[in-house]
C-alpha positions as CSV (number, residue, x, y, z in Angstrom):
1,X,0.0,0.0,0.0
2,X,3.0,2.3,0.3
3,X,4.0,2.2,-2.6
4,X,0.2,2.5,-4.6
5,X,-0.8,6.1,-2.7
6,X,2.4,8.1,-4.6
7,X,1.6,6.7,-7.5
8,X,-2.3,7.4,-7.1
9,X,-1.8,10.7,-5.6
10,X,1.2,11.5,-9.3
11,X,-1.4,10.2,-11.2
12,X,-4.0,12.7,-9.3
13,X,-1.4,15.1,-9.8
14,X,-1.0,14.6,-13.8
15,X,-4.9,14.5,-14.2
16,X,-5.3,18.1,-12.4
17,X,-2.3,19.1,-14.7
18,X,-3.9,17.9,-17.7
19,X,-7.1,19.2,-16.6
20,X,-5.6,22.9,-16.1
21,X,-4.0,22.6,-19.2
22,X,-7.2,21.9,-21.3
23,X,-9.1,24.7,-19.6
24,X,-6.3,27.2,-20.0
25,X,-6.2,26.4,-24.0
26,X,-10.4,26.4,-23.9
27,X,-9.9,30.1,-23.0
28,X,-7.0,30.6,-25.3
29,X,-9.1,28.6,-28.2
30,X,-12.3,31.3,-27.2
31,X,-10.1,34.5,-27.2
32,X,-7.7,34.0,-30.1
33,X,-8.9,34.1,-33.5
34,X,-5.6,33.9,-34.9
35,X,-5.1,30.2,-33.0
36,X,-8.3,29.2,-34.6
37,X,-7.4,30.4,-38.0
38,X,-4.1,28.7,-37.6
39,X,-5.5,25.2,-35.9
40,X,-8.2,25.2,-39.0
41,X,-5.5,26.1,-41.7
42,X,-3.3,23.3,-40.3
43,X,-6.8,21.1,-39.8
44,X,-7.9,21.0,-43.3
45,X,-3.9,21.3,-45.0
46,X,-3.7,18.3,-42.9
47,X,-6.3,16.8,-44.5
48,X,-5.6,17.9,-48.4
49,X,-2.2,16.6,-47.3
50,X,-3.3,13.6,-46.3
51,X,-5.6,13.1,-49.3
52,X,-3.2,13.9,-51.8
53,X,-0.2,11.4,-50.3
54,X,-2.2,8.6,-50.4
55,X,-2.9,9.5,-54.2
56,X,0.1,10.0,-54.6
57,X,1.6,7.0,-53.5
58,X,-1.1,4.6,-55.0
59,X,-0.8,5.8,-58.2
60,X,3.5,5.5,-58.2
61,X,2.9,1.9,-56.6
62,X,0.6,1.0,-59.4
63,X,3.2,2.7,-62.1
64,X,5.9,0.3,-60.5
65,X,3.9,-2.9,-60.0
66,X,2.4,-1.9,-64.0
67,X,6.3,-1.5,-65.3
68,X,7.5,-4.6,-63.4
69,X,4.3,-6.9,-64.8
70,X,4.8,-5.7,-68.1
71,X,8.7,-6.0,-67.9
72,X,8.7,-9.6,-65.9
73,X,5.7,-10.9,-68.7
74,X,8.6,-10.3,-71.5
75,X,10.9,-11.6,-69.9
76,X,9.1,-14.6,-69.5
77,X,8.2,-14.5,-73.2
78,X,11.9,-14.6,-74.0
79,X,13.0,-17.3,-71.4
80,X,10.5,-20.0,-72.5
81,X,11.8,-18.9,-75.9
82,X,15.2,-19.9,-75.1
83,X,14.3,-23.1,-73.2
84,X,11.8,-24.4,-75.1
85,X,13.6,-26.0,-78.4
86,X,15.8,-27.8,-75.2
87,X,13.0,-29.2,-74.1
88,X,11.9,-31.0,-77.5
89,X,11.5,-34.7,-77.1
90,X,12.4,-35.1,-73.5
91,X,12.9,-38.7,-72.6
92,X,10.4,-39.6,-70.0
93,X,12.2,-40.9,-67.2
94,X,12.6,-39.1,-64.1
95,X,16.1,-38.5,-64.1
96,X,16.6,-37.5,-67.9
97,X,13.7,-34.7,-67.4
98,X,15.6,-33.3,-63.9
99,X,18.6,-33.7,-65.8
100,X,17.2,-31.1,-68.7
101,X,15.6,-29.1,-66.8
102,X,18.8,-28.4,-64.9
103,X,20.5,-27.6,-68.2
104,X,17.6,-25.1,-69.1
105,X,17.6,-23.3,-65.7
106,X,21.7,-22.9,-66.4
107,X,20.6,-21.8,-70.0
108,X,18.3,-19.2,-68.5
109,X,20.9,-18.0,-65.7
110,X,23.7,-17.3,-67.9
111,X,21.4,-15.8,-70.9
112,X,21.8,-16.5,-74.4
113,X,21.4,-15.1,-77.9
114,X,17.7,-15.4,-77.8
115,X,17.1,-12.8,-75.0
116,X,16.0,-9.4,-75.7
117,X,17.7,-6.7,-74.7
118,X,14.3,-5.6,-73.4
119,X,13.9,-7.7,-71.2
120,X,16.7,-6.6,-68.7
121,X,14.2,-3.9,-67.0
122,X,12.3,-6.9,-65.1
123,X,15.2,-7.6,-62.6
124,X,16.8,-10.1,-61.4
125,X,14.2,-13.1,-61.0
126,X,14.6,-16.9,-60.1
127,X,13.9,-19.4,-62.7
128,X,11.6,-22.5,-61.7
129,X,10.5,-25.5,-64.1
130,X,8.0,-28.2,-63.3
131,X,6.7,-31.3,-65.0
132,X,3.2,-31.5,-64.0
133,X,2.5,-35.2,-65.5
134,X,5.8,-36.3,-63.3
135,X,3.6,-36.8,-60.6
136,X,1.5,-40.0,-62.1
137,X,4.7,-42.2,-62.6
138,X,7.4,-41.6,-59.9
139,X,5.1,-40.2,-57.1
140,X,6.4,-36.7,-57.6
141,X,6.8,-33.9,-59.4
142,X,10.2,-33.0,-61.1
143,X,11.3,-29.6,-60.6
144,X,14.6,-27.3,-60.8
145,X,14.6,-24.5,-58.4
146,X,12.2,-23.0,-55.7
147,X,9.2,-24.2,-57.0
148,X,7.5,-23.8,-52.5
149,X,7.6,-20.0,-53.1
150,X,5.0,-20.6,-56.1
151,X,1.7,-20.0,-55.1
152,X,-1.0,-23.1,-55.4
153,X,-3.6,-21.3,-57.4
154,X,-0.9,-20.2,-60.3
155,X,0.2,-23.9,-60.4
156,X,-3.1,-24.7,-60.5
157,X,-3.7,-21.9,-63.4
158,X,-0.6,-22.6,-65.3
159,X,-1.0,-26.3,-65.2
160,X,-4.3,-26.3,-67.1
161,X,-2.6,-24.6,-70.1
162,X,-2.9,-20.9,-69.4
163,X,-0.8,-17.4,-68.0
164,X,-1.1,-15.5,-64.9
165,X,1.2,-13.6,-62.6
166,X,0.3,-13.1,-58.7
167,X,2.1,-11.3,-56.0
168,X,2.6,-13.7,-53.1
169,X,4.5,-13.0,-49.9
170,X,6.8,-15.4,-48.5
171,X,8.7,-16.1,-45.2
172,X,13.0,-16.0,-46.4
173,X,15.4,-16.2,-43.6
174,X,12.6,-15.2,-41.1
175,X,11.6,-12.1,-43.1
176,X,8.7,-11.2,-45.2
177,X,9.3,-11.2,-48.9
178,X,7.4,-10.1,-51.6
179,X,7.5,-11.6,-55.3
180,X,6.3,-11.2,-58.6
181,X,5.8,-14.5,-60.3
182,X,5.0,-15.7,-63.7
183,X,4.1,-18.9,-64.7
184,X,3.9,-20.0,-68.6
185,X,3.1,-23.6,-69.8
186,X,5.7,-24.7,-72.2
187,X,4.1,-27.8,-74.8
188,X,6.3,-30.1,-76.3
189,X,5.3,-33.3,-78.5
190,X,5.6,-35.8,-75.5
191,X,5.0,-33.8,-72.1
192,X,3.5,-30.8,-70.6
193,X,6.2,-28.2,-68.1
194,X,5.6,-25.3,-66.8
195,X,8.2,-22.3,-66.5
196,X,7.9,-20.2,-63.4
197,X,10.1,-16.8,-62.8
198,X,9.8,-15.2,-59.5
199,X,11.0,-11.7,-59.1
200,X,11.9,-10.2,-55.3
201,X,9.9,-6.6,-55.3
202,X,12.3,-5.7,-52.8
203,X,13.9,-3.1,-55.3
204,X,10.0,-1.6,-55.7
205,X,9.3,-2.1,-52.0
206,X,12.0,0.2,-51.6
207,X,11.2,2.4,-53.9
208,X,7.9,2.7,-52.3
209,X,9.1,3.3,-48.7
210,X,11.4,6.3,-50.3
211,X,8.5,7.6,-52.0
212,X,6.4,7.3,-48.8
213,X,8.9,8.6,-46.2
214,X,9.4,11.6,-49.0
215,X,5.8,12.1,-49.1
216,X,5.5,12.1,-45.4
217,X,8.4,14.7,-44.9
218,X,7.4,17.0,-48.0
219,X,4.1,16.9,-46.1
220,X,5.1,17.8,-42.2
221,X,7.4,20.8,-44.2
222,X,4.3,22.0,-46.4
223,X,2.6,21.7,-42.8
224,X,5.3,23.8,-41.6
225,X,4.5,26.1,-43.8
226,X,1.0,26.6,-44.3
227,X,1.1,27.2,-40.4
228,X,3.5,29.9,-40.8
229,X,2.0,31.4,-43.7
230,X,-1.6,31.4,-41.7
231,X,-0.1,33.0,-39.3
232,X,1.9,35.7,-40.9
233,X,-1.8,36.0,-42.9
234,X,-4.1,36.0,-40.4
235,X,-1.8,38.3,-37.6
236,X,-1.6,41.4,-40.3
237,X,-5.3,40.4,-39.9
238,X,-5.9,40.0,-36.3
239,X,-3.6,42.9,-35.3
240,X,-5.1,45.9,-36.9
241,X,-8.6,44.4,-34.8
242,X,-6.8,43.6,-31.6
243,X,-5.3,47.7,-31.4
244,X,-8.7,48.4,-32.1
245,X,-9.8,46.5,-29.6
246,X,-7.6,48.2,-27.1
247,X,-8.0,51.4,-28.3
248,X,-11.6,50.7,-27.9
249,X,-11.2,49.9,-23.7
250,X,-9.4,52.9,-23.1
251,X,-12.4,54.8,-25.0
252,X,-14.7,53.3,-22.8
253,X,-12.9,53.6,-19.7
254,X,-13.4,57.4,-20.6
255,X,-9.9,58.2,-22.3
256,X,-11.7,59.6,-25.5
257,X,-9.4,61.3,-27.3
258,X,-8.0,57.6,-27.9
259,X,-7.6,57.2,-32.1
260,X,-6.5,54.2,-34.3
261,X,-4.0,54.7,-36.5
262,X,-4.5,54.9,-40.2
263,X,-1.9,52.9,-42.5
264,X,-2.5,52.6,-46.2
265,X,-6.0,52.5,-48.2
266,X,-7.2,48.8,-47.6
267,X,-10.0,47.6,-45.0
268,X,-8.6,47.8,-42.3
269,X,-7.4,51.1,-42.9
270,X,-11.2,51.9,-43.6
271,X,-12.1,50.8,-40.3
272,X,-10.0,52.7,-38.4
273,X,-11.0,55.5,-40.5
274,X,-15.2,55.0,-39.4
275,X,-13.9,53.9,-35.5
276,X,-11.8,57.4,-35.9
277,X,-15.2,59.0,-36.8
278,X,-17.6,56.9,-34.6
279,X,-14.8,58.2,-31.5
280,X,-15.1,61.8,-32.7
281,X,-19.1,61.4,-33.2
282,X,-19.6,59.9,-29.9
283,X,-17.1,62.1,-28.5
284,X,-18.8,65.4,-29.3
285,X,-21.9,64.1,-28.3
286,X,-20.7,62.9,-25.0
287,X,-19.2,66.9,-24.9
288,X,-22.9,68.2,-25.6
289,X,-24.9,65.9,-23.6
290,X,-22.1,67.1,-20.5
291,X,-22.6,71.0,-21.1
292,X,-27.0,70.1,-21.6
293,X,-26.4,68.0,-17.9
294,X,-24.6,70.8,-16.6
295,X,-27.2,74.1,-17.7
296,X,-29.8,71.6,-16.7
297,X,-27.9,70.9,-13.4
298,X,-26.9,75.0,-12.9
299,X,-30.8,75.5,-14.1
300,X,-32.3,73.4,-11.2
301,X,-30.1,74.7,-8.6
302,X,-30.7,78.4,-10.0
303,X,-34.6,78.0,-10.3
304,X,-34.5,76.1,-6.5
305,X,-32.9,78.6,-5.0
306,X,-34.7,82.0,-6.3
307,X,-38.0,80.1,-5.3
308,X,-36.8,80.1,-2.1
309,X,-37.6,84.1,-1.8
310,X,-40.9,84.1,-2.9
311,X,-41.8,81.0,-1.2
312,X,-40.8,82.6,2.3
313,X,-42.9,85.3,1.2
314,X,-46.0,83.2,0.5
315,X,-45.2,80.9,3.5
316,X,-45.4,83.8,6.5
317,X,-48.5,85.1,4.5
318,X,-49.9,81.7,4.6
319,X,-49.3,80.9,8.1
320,X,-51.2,84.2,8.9
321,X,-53.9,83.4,7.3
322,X,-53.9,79.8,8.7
323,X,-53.9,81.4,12.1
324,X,-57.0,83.2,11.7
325,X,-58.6,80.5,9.6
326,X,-61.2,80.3,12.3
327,X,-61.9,83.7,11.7
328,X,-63.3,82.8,8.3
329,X,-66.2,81.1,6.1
330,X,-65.8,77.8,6.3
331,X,-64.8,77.2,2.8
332,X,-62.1,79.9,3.1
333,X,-60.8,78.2,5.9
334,X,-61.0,74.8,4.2
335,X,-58.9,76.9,1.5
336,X,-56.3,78.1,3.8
337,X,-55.4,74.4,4.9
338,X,-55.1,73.2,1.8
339,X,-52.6,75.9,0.6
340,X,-50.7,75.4,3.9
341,X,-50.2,72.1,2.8
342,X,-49.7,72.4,-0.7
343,X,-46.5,74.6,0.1
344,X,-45.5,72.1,2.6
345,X,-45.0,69.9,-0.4
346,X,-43.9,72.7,-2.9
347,X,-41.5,73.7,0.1
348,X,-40.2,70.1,0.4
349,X,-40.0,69.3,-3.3
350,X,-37.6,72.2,-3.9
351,X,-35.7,70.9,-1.1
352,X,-35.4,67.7,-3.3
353,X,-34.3,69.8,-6.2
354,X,-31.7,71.3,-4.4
355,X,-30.3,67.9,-2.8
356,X,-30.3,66.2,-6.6
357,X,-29.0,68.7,-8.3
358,X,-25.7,68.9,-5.9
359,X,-26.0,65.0,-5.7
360,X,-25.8,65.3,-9.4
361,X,-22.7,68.3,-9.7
362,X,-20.9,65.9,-7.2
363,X,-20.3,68.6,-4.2
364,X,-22.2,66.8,-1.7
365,X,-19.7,65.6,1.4
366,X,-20.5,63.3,3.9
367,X,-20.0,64.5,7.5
368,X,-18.8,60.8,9.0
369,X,-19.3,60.0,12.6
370,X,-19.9,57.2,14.5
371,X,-23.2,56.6,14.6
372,X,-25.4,54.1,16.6
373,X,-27.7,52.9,13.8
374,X,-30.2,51.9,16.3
375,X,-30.8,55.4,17.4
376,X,-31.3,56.7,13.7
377,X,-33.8,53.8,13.3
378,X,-36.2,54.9,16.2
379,X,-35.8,58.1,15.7
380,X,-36.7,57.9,11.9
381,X,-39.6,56.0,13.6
382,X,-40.6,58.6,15.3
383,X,-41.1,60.5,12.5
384,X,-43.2,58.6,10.7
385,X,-45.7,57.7,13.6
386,X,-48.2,60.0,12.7
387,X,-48.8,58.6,9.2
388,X,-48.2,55.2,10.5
389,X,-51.3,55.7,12.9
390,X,-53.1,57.6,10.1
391,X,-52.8,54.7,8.0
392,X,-53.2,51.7,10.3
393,X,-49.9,50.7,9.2
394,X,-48.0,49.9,13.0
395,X,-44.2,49.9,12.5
396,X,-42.6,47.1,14.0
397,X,-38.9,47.3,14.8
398,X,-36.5,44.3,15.1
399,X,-33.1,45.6,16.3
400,X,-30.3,44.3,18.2
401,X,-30.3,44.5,21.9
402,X,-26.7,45.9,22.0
403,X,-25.2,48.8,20.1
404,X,-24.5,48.8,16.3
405,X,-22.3,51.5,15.6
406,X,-20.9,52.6,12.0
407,X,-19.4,55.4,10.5
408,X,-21.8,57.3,8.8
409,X,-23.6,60.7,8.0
410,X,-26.6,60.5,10.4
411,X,-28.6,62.8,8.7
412,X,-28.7,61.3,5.4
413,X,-29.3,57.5,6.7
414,X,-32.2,58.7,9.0
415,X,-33.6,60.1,6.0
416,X,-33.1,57.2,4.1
417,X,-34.9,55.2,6.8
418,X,-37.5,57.6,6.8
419,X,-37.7,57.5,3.4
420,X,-38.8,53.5,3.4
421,X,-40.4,53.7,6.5
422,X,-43.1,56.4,4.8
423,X,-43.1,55.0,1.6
424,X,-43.8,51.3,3.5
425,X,-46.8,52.9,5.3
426,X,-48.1,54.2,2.0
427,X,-48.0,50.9,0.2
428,X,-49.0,49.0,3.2
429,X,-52.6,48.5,2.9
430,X,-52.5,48.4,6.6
431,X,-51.1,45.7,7.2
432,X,-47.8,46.0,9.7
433,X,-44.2,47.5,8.5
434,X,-41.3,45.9,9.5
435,X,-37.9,47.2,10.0
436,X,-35.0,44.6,10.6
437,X,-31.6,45.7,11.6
438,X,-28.3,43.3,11.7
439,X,-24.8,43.7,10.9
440,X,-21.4,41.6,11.1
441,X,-17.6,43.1,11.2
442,X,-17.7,44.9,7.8
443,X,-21.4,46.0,7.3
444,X,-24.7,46.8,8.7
445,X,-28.0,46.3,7.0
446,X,-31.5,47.0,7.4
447,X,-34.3,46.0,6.1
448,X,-37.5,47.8,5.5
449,X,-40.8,45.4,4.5
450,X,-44.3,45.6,3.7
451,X,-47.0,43.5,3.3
452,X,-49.0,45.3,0.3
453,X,-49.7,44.5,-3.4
454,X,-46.1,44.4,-3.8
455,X,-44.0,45.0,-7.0
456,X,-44.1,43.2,-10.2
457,X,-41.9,42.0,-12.8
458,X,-39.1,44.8,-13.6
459,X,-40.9,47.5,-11.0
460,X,-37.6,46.9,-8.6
461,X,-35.4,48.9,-10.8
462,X,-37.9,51.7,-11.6
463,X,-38.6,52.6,-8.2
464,X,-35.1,54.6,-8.0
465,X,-36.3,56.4,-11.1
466,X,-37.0,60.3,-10.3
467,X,-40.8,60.8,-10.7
468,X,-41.6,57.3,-11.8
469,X,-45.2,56.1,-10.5
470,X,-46.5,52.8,-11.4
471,X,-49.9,53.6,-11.1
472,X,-50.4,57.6,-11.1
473,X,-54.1,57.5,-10.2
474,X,-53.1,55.8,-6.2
475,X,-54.3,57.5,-3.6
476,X,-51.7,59.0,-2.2
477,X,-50.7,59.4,1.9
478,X,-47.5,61.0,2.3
479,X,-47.8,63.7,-0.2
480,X,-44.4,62.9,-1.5
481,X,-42.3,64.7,-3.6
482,X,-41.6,61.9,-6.2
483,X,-37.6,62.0,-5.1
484,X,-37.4,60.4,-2.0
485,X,-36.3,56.6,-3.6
486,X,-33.8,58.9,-6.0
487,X,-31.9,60.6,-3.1
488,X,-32.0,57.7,-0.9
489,X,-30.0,55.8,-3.9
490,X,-27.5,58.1,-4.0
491,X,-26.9,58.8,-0.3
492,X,-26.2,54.6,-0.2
493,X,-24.0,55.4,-2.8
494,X,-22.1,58.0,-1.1
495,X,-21.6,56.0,1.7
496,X,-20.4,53.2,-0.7
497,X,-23.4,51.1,0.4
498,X,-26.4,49.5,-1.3
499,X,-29.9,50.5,-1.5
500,X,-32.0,47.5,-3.1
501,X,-35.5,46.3,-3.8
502,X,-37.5,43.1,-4.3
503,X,-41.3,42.5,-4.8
504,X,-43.8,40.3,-5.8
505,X,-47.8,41.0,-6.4
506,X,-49.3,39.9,-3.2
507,X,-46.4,39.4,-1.0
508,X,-45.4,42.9,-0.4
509,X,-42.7,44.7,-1.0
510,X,-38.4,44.9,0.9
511,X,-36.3,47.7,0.7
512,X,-32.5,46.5,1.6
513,X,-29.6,48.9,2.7
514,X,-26.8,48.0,3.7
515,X,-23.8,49.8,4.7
516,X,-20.0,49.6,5.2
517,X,-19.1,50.0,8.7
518,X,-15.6,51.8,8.4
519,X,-16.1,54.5,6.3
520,X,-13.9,54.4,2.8
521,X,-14.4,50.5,2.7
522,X,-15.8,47.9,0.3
523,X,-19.2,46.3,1.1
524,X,-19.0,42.6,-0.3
525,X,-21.7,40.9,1.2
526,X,-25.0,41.8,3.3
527,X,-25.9,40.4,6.8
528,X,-29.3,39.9,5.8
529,X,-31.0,38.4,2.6
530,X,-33.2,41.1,0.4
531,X,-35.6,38.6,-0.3
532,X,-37.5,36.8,2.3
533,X,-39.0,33.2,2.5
534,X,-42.9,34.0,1.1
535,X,-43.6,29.8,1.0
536,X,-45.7,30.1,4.2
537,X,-46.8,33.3,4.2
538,X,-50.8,34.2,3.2
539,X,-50.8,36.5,0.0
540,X,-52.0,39.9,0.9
541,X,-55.9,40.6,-0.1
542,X,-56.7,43.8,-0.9
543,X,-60.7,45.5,-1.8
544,X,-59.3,46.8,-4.9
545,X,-56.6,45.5,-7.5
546,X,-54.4,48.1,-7.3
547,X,-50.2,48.1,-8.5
548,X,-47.3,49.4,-6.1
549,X,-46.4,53.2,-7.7
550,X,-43.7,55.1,-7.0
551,X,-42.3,55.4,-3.6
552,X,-42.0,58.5,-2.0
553,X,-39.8,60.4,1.0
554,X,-41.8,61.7,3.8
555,X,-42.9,65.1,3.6
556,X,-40.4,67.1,5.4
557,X,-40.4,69.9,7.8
558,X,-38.7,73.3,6.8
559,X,-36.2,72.2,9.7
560,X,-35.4,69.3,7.9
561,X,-34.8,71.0,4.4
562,X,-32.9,72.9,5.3
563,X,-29.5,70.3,5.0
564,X,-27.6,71.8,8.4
565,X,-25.5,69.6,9.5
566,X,-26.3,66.6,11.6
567,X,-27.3,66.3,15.0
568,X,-25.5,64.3,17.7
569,X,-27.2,60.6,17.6
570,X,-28.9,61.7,21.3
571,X,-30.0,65.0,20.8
572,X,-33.4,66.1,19.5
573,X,-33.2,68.7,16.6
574,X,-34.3,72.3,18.5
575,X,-37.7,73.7,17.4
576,X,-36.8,77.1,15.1
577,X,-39.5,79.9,14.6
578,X,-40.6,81.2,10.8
579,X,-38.3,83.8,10.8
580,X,-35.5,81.6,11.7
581,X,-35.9,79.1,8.7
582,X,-36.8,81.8,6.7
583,X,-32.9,83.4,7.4
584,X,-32.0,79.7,6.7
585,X,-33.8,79.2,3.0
586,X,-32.3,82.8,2.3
């Protein structure tokens, strides 16, 4: 067993090798085109290769084997020419007819005058003769040479009177041999012989193998180069794309004066050309759509602010007249409220303005302290009890018993809390919001859930949208400004936090935020889930059929609108007087 686990745990070791190696050439094979154009080239070369060796070499085989039939036939046709008048009136007995035929084979080994000249193409062959009627009086055949290596079937053939030829292979000296061998009946008054020549193809074998081991090595060079040539093709190719494609990143990482550069009048130097064009296009566009942001940006912030005069104006002469709405027809003083709280919301809505537009220009700071989150969950609970009562909608808090502290702007998280704690209420149908709070050594989360209609399919995205409503005819609680969702996003991003959302009809609605502790670092996962288990839970039934719209902030005080800076996690915020927020808004 000692010795089987190292060479279980090498073999392990080779596999995971192997196995790394295939993956790393799967992504190699998926980002290189010129690999693939080079592995296909040499693919299908292989193949033509391939194709045209074995053509190749069949059709020089069947030259040779046609030459050396045609050569060793003649020389056949001579031999039994020269023999044959030696062979006239052969005497019967067994020992004059070996006696001849040993004469004849000496005849045929040392030529004559009746050979061709021809016939010295065929090769050196071995002469053979037989008397095939030998056999019926002395019990066996006669014969001069090696008459074993002469296949049965030609014997056969040749003994009842006609040609043939047949390549046979035959065991010499423990080695495989190939021969060519004739056989022609020679007829004489008293008997019938047969002549046999056998030719070795070793010279053609050899021939063969050179042709073959020529084709094989002309091939792996042609190989060779087709690869090279692919490659050579296909990188003039490939590299013009690949700069491109780099020049492309660095575009879209926002480097956009990036160019291609142009070379010559082909293709590619047409498509650097458009890319150089598309880059310029895009780029004065990008240019245009940044000076249109920025006017709209400066506009917003401009229009926000001179409101504010007026506004004050119209607030201190509202408030008098709500003060002595008692002293006035009823539907005057029914009037009076309702512009009260319209500027409330006009009052609060320019507030938004103000806070996206220097969300937007990028000049918002966050004033980090630490923060105990519990205390900016209560007291963004306290806020919203009002409404919460108002709508039958009881907040239920689920925090930890001991403290949570982060680093954090206080202000802007308990607005984000109020934010989903109002907008909960609203979309509530009076059924109780809950607010979760956890958090581990790198972030804290909280979640805010109600159990309404819920969102549907692709609603979770759009609720971040400024001024997005799903259904703009709901009745509407809060009196929202339509921003609330919008600026809550962005503080979360300021922080460096998340701010998500999940819904489904029936099953209510959960807003997730979740925060880094230490301010400047990365949040990589959440202590709690955004979605929660709905398997058990009854499915929300409303009077109506109604769909989740937009989510709105709270309506705000003119304290709170005012963006001073934040108040110390135990102190209350001190009550100021008209005049004084009116020297604020100014």
């Amino acid at each position: 067993m000692k010795f089987v686990r190292p060479v279980v745990a090498k073999a392990q070791f080779l596999v995971e090798e192997a196995r790394k190696r295939w993956a790393a050439f799967g992504d190699l094979w998926r980002r290189s085109l010129q690999l693939r154009v080079v592995v296909s080239t040499l693919a299908l070369s292989s193949a033509v290769v391939f194709v045209l060796g074995m053509v190749l070499q069949m059709q020089i085989t069947n030259q040779l084997l046609s030459t050396k039939d045609e050569a060793a036939v003649r020389q056949a046709m001579a031999s039994r020419a020269l023999i044959q008048s030696d062979l006239v009136g052969l005497n019967p007995g067994p020992d004059s007819v070996q006696t001849r035929f040993t004469s004849a084979i000496n005849k045929l080994a040392v030529g004559g005058s009746g050979t061709d000249a021809t016939t010295a193409g065929a090769g050196a062959f071995e002469p053979v003769l037989a008397d095939g009627l030998g056999s019926a009086g002395a019990g066996r055949v006669p014969f001069v040479g090696k008459l074993e290596d002469v296949p049965r079937a030609l014997r056969d053939m040749v003994e009842n009177g006609a040609e043939g030829t047949q390549i046979h292979t035959v065991q010499r000296d423990g080695t495989p041999t190939t021969l060519f061998v004739v056989g022609l009946p020679i007829s004489t008054s008293a008997r019938s012989m047969q002549l046999y020549l056998i030719f070795p193809l070793t010279a053609e074998q050899r021939t063969a193998e050179v042709v073959q081991s020529t084709l094989a090595v002309g091939g792996i060079v042609l190989l060779i180069l087709l690869a090279l040539i692919a490659n050579l093709v296909t990188r003039q190719v490939v590299r013009p794309v690949r700069q491109a494609a780099e020049v492309a990143e660095r575009f879209a990482d926002g480097t956009l004066h990036e160019r291609m550069h142009v070379v010559g009048e082909d293709d590619v130097a047409r498509l650097a050309e458009s890319f150089n064009e598309m880059a310029e296009s895009i780029q004065a566009q990008f240019k245009q759509l940044e000076e249109f942001g920025q006017l709209q940006r400066r506009f917003t912030s401009d229009v926000s602010h001179e409101l504010r005069t007026p506004l004050t104006t119209v607030r201190m002469a509202a408030d008098v007249l709500h003060a002595s709405r008692e002293q006035f027809p009823a539907g005057l003083a029914r009037s009076t409220e309702l512009l009260v709280d319209e500027l409330d919301r006009f009052e609060s809505l320019l507030g938004d303005l103000l806070e996206i537009s220097r969300l937007d220009a990028g000049v918002e700071e966050l004033t980090a302290e630490q923060v105990d989150i519990r205390v900016l969950a209560r007291r963004a609970h306290d806020s919203v009890r009002a409404i919460a009562t108002t709508a039958g909608s009881p907040v239920v808090l689920d925090l930890p018993d001991s403290e949570l502290t982060a680093e954090l702007d206080s202000r802007r998280v308990e607005r984000i809390l109020r934010n989903l704690l109002a907008n909960a209420i609203d979309h509530g149908e009076g059924q109780p919001v809950e607010l979760t709070m956890r958090g581990n050594d790198d972030a804290v989360a909280i979640t805010v859930r109600d159990h309404g209609v819920g969102l549907r399919q692709g609603e979770a995205e759009l609720v971040f949208s400024r001024f997005w409503r799903a259904d703009p005819s709901r009745n509407r609680r809060t009196g929202g400004t339509g921003l609330g969702l919008s600026i809550s996003l962005e503080d979360a991003r300021l922080h460096g936090g998340w701010l998500e959302a999940w819904g489904e009809p029936g099953h209510g609605a959960v807003f997730r935020l979740t925060l880094p502790r230490r301010h400047g670092e990365e949040v990589r996962e959440s202590p709690l889930p955004l979605a929660p288990a709905i398997a058990l839970e009854p499915v929300a039934v409303v009077e109506e059929p109604v769909v989740a719209d937009e989510l709105d902030e709270v309506e705000l005080t003119p304290e709170e609108i005012t963006w001073q800076p934040a108040e110390p996690v135990d102190g209350a915020p001190a009550e100021k007087s008209a005049d004084e927020v009116s020297e604020e808004v100014r």
